[in-house]
C-alpha positions in Angstrom: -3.1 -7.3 13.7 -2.1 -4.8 16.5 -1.7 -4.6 20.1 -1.9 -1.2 22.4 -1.0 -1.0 26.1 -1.8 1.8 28.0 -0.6 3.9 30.9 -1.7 6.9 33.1 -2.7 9.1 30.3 -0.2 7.9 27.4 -1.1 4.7 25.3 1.1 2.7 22.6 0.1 1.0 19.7 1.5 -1.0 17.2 0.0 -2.7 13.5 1.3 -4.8 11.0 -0.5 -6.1 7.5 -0.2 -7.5 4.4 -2.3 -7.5 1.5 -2.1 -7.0 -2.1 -2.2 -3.4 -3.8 -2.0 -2.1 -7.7 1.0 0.0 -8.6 1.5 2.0 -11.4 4.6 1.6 -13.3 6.3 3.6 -16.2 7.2 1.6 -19.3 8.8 1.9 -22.5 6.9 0.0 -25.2 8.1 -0.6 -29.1 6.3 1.5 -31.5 6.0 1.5 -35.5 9.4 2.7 -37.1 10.8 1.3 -34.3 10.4 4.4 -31.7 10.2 4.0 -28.3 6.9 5.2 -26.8 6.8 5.8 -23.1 3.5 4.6 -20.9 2.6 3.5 -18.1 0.7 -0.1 -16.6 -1.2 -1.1 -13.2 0.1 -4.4 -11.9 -0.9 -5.9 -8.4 2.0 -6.0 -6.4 1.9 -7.9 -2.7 2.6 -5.3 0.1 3.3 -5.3 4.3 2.6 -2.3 6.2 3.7 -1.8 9.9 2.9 1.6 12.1 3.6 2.7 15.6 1.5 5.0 17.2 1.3 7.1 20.4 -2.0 8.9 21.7 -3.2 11.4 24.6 -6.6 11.1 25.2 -8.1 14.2 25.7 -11.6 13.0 26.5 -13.5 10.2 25.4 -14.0 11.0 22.0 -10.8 12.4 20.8 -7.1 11.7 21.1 -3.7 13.7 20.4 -2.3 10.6 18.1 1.4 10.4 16.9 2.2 7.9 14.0 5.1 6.4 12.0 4.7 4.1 9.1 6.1 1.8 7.1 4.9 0.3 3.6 7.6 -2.0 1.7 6.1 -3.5 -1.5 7.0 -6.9 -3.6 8.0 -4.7 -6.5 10.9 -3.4 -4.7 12.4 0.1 -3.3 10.9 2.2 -6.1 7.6 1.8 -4.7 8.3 1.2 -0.6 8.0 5.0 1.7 7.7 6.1 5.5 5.1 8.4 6.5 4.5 10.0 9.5 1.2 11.8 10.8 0.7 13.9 13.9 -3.2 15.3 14.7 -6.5 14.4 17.0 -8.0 10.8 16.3 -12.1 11.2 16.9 -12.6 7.9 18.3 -16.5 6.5 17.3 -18.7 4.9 19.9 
């Protein structure tokens, strides 16, 4: 879901989400001897997602975009980041 409202030549907009993602995680399994044996494992994890954004249109096809993200994951803080992005959006007819 998002929203954007605009003004003169400045618009916000905002997203959130959810949905469900596979994560890679490092595990120690039990080998022969016993010796531990390190590995890793996929296992789908539920995740929400939530960015701001603000944009310049330059014309109407490309924008000057601004963004900051959010991405916190079921599995906990190991696998949750912020990411930010600044470049030119081409917007498709």
């Amino acid at each position: 879901m998002g929203a954007r409202h605009g003004w003169r030549r400045v618009y916000l907009e905002g997203t959130v989400g959810v949905g469900l993602e596979i994560e890679r995680h490092e595990v120690t399994m039990i080998g022969p001897g016993p010796q531990l044996i390190p590995g890793t494992t996929l296992e789908p994890a539920l995740y929400a997602r939530a960015t701001g954004s603000i944009g310049i249109p330059i014309n109407s096809a490309l924008d000057v975009l601004a963004q900051l993200g959010i991405h916190l994951s079921a599995r906990g803080i190991e696998t949750d980041f912020v990411s930010s992005t600044v470049g030119v959006r081409l917007k498709l007819p």
